[in-house]
DOLO-826918 format. One record per residue (C-alpha): residue number from 1; z, y, x. Coordinates in Angstrom, 3 decimals. Each point is the difference from the previous one (the first is absolute). Example, Ala and Ser with C-alpha at 12.3 -4.5 7.8 and 13.67 -1.06 7.14 Angstrom:
residues 2
     k         c3         c2         c1
     1      7.800     -4.500     12.300
     2     -0.660      3.440      1.370
END
This chain:
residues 72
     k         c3         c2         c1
     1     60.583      9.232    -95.329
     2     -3.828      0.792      1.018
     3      1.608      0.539      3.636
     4      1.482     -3.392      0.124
     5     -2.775     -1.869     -1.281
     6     -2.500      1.484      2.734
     7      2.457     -0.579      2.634
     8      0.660     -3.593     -1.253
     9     -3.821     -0.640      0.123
    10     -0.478      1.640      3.243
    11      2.174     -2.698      1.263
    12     -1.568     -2.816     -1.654
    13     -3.198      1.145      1.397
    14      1.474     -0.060      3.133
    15      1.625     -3.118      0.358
    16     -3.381     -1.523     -1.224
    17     -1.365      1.344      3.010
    18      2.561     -0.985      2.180
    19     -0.509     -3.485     -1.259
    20     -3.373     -0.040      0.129
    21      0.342      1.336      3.960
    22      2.366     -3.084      0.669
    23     -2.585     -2.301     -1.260
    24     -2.717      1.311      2.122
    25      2.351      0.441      3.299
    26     -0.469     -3.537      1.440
    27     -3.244     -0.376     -0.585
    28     -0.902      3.769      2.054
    29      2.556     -1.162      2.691
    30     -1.226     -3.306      0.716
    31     -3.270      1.521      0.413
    32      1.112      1.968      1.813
    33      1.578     -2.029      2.632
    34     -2.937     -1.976     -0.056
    35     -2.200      3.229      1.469
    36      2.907      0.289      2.508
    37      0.344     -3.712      1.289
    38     -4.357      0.113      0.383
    39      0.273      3.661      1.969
    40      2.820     -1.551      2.522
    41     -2.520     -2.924     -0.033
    42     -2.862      1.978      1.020
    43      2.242      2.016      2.308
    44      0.981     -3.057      1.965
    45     -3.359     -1.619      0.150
    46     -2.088      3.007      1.390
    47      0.099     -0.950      4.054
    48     -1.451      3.018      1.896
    49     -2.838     -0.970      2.721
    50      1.542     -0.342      3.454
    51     -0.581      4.189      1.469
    52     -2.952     -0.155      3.061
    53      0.442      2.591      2.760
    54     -3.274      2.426      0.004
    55      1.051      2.215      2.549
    56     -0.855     -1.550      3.296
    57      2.517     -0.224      3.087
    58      0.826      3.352      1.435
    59     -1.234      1.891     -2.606
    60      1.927      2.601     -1.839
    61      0.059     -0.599     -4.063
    62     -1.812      3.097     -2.257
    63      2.403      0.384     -3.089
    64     -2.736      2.023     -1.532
    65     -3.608     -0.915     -0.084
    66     -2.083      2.972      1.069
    67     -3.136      1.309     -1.706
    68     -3.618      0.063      1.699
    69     -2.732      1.111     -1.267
    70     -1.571     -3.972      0.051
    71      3.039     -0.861     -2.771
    72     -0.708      2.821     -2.399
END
């Protein structure tokens, strides 16, 4: 009998929960997909600068920058 009864609470603790966590779903999920449409937003308005060439003509391109004494 004191098995049954602790089980039969255990599940109407439970399915409070689970009906509390139903009620509070949309709410989190419409938030969510808020934060998601504003980041695609964001995502689509950032334009990147047109790139500039600093290397002049005939020039071969460093893909490292060295160190000199003058930078340190």
């Amino acid at each position: 009998m004191e098995r049954e009864r602790k089980k039969a609470e255990k599940q109407a603790k439970f399915d409070q929960k689970k009906a509390a966590q139903a009620n509070a779903t949309p709410a989190a999920t419409s938030k969510s997909k808020e934060k998601k449409a504003k980041a695609e937003k964001k995502a689509e308005e950032e334009v990147l600068p047109p790139y500039i060439e600093e290397t002049p003509a005939g020039e071969k391109k460093s893909t490292f920058k060295t160190i000199l004494p003058a930078n340190i």
